[in-house]
C-alpha beads as a LAMMPS data file, in Angstrom:
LAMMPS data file: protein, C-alpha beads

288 atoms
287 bonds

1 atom types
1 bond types

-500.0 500.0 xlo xhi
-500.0 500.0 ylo yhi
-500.0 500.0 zlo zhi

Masses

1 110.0

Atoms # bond

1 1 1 106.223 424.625 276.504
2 1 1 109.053 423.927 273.992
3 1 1 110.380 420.033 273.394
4 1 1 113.762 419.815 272.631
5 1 1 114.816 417.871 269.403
6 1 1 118.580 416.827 268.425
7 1 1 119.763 417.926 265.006
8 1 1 123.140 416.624 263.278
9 1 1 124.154 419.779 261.304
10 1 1 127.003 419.976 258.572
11 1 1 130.227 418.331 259.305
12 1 1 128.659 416.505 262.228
13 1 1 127.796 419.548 264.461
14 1 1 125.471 418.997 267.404
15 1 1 122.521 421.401 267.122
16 1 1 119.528 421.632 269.306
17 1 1 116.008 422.384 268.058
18 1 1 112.973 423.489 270.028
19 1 1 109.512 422.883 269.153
20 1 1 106.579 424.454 270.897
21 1 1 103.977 422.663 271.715
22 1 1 101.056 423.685 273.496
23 1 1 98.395 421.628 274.813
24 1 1 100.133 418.286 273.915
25 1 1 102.615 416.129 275.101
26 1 1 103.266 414.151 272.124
27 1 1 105.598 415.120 269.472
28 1 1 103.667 416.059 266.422
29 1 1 104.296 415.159 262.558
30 1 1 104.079 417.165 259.199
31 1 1 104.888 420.133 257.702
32 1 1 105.536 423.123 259.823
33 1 1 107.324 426.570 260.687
34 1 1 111.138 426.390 261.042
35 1 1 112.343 429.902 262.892
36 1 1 116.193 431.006 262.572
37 1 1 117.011 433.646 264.848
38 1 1 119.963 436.511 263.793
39 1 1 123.548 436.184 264.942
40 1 1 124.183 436.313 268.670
41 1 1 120.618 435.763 269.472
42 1 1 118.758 431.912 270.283
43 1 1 115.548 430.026 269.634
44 1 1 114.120 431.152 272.669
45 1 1 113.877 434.909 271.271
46 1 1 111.051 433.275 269.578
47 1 1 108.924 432.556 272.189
48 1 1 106.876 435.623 273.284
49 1 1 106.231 435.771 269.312
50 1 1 105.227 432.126 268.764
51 1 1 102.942 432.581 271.740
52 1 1 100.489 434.744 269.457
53 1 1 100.677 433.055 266.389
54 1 1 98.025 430.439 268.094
55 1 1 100.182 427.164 266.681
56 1 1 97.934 424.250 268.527
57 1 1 95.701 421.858 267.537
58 1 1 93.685 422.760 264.445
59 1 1 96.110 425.857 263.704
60 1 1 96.926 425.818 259.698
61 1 1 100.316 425.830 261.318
62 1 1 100.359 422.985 263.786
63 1 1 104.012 422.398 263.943
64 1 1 106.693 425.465 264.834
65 1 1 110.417 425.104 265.845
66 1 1 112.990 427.371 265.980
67 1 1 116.563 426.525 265.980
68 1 1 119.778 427.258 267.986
69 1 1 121.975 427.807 264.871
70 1 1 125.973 426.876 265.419
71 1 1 127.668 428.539 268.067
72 1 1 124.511 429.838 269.615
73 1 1 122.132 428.926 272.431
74 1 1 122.653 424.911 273.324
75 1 1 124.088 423.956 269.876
76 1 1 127.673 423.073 269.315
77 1 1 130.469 425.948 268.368
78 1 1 132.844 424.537 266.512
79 1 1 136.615 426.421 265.908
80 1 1 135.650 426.921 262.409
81 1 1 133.204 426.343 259.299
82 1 1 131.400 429.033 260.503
83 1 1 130.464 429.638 256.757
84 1 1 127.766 430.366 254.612
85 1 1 127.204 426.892 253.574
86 1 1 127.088 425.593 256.853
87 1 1 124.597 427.693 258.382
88 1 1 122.389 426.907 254.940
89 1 1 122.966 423.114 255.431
90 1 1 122.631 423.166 258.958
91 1 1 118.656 424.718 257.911
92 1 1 118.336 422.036 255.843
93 1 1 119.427 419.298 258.028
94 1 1 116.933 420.173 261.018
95 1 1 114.026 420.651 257.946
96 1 1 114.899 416.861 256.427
97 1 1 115.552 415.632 260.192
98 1 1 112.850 416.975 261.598
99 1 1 109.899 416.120 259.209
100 1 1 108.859 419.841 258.219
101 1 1 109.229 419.810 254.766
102 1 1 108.055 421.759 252.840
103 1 1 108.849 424.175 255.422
104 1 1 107.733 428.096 255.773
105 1 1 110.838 429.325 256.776
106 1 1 111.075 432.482 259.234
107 1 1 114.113 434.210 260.007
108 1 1 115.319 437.493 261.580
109 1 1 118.057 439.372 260.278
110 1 1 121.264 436.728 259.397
111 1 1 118.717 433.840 260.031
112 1 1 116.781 435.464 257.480
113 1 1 119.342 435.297 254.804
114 1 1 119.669 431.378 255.739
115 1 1 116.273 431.151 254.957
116 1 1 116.200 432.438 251.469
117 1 1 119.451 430.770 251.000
118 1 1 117.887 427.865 251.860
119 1 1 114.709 428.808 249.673
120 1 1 116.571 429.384 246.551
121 1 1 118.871 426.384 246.963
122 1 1 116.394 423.991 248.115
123 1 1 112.762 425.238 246.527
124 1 1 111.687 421.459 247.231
125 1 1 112.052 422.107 250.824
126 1 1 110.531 425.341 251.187
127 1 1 106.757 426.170 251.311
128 1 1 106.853 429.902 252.118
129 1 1 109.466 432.498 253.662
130 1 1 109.498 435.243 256.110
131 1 1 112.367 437.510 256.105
132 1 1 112.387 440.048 259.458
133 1 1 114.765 442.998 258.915
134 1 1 117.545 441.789 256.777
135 1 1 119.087 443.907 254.129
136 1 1 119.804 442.545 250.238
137 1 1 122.705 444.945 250.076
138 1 1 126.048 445.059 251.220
139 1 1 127.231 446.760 254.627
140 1 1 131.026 446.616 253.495
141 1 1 134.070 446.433 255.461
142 1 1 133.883 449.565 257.858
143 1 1 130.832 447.863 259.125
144 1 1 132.410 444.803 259.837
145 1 1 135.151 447.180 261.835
146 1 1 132.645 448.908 263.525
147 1 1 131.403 445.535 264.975
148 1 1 135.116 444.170 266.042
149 1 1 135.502 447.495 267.957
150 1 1 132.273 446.885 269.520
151 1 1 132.901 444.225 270.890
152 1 1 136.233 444.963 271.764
153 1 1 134.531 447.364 274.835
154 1 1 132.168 445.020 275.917
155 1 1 133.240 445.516 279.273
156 1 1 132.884 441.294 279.608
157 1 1 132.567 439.526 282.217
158 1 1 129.781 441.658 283.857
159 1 1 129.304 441.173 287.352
160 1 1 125.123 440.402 287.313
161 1 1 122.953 440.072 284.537
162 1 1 121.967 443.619 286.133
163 1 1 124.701 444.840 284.930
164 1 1 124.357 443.214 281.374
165 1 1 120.583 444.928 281.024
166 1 1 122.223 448.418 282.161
167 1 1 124.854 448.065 279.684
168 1 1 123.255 446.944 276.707
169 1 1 119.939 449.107 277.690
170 1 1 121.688 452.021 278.863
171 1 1 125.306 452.531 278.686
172 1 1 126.512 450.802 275.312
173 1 1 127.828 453.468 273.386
174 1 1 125.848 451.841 270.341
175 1 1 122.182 453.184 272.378
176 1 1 121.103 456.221 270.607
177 1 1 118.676 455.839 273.953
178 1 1 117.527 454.254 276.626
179 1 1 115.957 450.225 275.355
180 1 1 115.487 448.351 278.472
181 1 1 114.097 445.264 275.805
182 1 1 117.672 445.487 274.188
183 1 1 119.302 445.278 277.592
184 1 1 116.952 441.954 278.295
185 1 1 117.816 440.379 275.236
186 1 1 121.214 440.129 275.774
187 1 1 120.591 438.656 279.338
188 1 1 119.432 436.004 277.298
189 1 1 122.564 435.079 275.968
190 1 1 124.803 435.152 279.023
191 1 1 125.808 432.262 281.112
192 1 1 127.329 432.188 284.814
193 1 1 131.398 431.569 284.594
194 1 1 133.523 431.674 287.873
195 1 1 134.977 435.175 286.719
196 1 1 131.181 436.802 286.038
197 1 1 128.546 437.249 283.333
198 1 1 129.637 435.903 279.501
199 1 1 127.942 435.730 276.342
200 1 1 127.572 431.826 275.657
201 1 1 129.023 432.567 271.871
202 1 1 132.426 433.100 271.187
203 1 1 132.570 436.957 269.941
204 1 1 135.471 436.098 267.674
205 1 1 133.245 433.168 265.820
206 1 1 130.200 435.487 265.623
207 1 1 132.597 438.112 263.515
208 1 1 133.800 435.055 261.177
209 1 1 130.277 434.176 260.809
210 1 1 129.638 438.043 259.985
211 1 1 132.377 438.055 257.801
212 1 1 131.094 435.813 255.193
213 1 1 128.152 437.768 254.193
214 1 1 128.639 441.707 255.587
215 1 1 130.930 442.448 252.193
216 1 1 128.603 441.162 249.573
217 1 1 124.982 442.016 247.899
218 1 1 123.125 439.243 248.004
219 1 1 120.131 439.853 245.018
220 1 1 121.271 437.665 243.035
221 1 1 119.917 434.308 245.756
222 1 1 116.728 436.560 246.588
223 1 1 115.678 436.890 242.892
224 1 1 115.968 432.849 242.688
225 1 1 113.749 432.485 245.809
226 1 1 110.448 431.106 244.248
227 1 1 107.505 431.081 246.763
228 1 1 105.150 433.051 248.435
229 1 1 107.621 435.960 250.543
230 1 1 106.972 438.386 253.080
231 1 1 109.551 441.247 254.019
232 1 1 108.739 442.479 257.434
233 1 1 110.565 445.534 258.801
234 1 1 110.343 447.644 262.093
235 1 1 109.718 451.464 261.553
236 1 1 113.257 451.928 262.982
237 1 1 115.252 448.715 262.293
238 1 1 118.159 448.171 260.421
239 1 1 116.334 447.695 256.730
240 1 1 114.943 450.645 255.173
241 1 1 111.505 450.901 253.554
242 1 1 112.893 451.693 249.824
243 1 1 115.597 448.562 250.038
244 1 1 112.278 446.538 251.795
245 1 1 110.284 447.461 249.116
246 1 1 113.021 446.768 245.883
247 1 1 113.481 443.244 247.625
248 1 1 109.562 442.637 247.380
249 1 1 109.778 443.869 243.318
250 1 1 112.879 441.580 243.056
251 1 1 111.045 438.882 244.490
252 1 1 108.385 436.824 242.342
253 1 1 105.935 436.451 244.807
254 1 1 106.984 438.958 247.447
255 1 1 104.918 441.340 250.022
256 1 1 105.559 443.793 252.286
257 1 1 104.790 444.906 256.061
258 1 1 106.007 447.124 258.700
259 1 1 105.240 447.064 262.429
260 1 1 105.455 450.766 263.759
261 1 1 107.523 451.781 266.374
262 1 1 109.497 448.475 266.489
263 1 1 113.341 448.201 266.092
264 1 1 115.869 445.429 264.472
265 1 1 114.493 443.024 267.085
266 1 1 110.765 443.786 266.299
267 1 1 110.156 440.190 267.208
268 1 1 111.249 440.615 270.523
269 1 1 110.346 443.866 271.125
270 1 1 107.258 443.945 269.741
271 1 1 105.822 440.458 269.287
272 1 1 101.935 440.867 269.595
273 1 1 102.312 442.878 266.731
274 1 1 104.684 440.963 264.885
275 1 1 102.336 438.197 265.266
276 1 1 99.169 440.587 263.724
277 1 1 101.923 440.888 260.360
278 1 1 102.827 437.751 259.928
279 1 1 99.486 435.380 260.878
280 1 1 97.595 436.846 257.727
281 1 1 100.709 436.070 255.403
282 1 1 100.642 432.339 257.153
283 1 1 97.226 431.841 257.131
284 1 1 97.189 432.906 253.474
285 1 1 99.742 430.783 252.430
286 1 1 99.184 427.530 254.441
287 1 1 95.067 427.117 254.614
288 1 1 94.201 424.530 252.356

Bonds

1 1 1 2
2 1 2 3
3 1 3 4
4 1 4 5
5 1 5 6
6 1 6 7
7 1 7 8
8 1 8 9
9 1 9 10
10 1 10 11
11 1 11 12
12 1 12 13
13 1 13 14
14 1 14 15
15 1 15 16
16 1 16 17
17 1 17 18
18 1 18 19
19 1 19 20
20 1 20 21
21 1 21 22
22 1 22 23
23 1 23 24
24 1 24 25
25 1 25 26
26 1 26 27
27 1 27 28
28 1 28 29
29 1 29 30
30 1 30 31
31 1 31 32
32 1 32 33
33 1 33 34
34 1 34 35
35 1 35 36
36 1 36 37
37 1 37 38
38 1 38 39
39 1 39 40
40 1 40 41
41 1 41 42
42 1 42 43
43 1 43 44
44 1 44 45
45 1 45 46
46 1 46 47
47 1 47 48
48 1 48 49
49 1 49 50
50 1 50 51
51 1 51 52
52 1 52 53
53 1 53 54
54 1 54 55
55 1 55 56
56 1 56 57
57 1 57 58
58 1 58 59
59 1 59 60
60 1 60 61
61 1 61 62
62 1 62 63
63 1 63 64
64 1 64 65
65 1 65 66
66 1 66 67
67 1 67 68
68 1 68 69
69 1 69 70
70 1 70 71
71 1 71 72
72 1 72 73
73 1 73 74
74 1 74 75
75 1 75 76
76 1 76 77
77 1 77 78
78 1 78 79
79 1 79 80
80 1 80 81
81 1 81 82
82 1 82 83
83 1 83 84
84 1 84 85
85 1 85 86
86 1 86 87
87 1 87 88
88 1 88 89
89 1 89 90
90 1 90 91
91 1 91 92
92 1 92 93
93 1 93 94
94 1 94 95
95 1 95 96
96 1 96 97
97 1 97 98
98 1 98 99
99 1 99 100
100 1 100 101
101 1 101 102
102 1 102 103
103 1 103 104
104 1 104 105
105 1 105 106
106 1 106 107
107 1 107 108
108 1 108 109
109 1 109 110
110 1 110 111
111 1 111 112
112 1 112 113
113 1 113 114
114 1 114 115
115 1 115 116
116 1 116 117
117 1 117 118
118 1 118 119
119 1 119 120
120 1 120 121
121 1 121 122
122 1 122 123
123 1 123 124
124 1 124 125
125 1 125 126
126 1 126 127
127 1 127 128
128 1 128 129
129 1 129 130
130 1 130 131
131 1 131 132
132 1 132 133
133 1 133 134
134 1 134 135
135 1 135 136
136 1 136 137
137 1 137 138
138 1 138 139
139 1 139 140
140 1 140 141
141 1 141 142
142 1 142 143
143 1 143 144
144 1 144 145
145 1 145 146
146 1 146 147
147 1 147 148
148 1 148 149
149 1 149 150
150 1 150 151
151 1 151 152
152 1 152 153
153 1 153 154
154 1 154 155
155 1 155 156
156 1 156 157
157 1 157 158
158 1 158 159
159 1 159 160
160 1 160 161
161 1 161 162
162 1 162 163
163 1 163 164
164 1 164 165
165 1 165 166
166 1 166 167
167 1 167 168
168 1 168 169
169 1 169 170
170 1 170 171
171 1 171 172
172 1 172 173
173 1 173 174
174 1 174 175
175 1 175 176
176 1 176 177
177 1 177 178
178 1 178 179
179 1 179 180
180 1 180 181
181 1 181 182
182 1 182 183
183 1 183 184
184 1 184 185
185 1 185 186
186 1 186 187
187 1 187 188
188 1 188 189
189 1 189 190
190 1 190 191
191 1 191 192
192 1 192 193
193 1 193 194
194 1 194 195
195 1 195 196
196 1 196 197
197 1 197 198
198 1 198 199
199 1 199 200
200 1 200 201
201 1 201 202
202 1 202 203
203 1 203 204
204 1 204 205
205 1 205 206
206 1 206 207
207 1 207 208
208 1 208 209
209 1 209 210
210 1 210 211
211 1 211 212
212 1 212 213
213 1 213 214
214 1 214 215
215 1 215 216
216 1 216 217
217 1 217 218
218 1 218 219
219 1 219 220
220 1 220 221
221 1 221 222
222 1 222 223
223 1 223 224
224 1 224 225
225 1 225 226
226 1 226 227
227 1 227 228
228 1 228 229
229 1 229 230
230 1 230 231
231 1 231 232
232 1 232 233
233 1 233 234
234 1 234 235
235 1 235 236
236 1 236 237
237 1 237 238
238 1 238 239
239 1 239 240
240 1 240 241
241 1 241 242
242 1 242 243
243 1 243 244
244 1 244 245
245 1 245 246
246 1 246 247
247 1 247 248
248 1 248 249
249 1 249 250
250 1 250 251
251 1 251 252
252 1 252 253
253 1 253 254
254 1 254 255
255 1 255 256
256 1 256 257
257 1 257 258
258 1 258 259
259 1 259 260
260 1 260 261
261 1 261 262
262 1 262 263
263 1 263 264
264 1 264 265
265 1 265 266
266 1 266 267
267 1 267 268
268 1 268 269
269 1 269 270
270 1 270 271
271 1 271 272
272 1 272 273
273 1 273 274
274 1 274 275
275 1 275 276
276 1 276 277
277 1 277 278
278 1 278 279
279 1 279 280
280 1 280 281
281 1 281 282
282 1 282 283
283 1 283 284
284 1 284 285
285 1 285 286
286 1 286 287
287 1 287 288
């Protein structure tokens, strides 16, 4: 089951937390996990994962949350300061709120560059990091194109989430093949309008908040990131194994793993095994 906590993010901005708690139905205390999903997706992408990681009573881990970050899931989208800065602060806000201090921090793809934004920024918040198939380098401007096009033929509203898992499984012209898990994950992230099936983030805020890291390298705030790192990629995802592998040597205390088989969402798509990379990393660095 997941308990939901209230966050007040930068600026003021309403953002909803989820912890999972099983086997108890009173909020727990202490250090813990904090998970930040990647842009468009929610804190509920998490949960299949979180399942495996065996986070109950007596766990070296007994408190995990994962956050809906601004202008995703149940949080707040605000018209603008969808920036850097905020995202980081936002992070920091449901850490200090919430109690989990020093944190390990886990994040997938733009989550996971809040993290170590967080971790470099904030090393007295920060226990440990996990960054899930994120790239250190810069993807430039004709990749932030590519994505304005794309979602330019989003052919929004769909008429049934049906229709949403065929598309984004199937027919999207960005599916080298068939991914029925793609097409589910973006289920995830409609809602029900009178007009059809919509993504519940705006598509023009999700390119702002793209916009403000795609054109720029970003060694420089991995190098400062001081604990205990793991780089986790999927076989096929979106970070390749010689960037992976620089980011661990650029890191102080960095280490790598790869989960075969598994795409960009290898958390989703793959989470028992997810769960077999990251629990030794965990258990390593949180066991007394």
């Amino acid at each position: 089951m997941a308990r939901r906590l209230d966050v007040t993010g930068a600026d003021g901005v309403r953002l909803a937390a989820w912890e999972f708690t099983p086997g108890t139905a009173s909020p727990r205390t202490g250090p813990g996990v904090l998970l930040l999903h990647g842009l468009m997706g929610h804190a509920a992408h998490w949960a299949p994962a979180v399942a495996r990681l065996g986070a109950g009573p007596g766990s070296p881990y007994p408190r995990t949350v994962a956050l809906d970050q601004r202008g995703h899931g149940h949080s707040a989208g605000p018209a603008a300061a969808f920036t850097r800065e905020a995202y980081v602060t936002d992070a920091a806000a449901a850490v200090e709120q919430l109690g989990l201090g020093p944190v390990t921090l886990i994040g997938h793809s733009m989550g996971a560059l809040t993290a170590w934004q967080l971790a470099a920024e904030r090393p007295d918040l920060v226990r440990a990091l996990v960054i899930c198939d994120m790239r250190a380098s810069a993807l430039g401007a004709a990749s932030q194109r590519e994505w304005r096009d794309w979602f330019r033929r989003w052919p929004a509203p769909f008429p049934s989430l049906d229709a949403v898992r065929g598309w984004f499984g199937e027919e999207d012209p960005w599916v080298e093949r068939p991914n029925p898990a793609r097409g589910a994950f973006f289920a995830e992230v409609m809602t029900e309008r009178p007009d059809g099936w919509r993504p519940v983030f705006d598509p023009e805020q999700m390119l702002t908040s793209r916009e403000t890291w795609v054109h720029d390298a970003h060694w420089d705030s991995l190098a400062q990131v001081r604990c205990p790192t793991l780089v986790l990629r999927g076989l096929d995802g979106e970070l390749g194994r010689a960037e992976a592998q620089e980011m661990v040597r650029v890191l102080p205390h960095g280490s790598y793993a790869e989960i075969p088989d598994a795409g960009h969402l290898l958390h989703y798509t793959h989470p028992e095994a997810w769960s077999e990379a990251v629990e030794p990393f965990l258990n390593g660095v949180l066991t007394p």
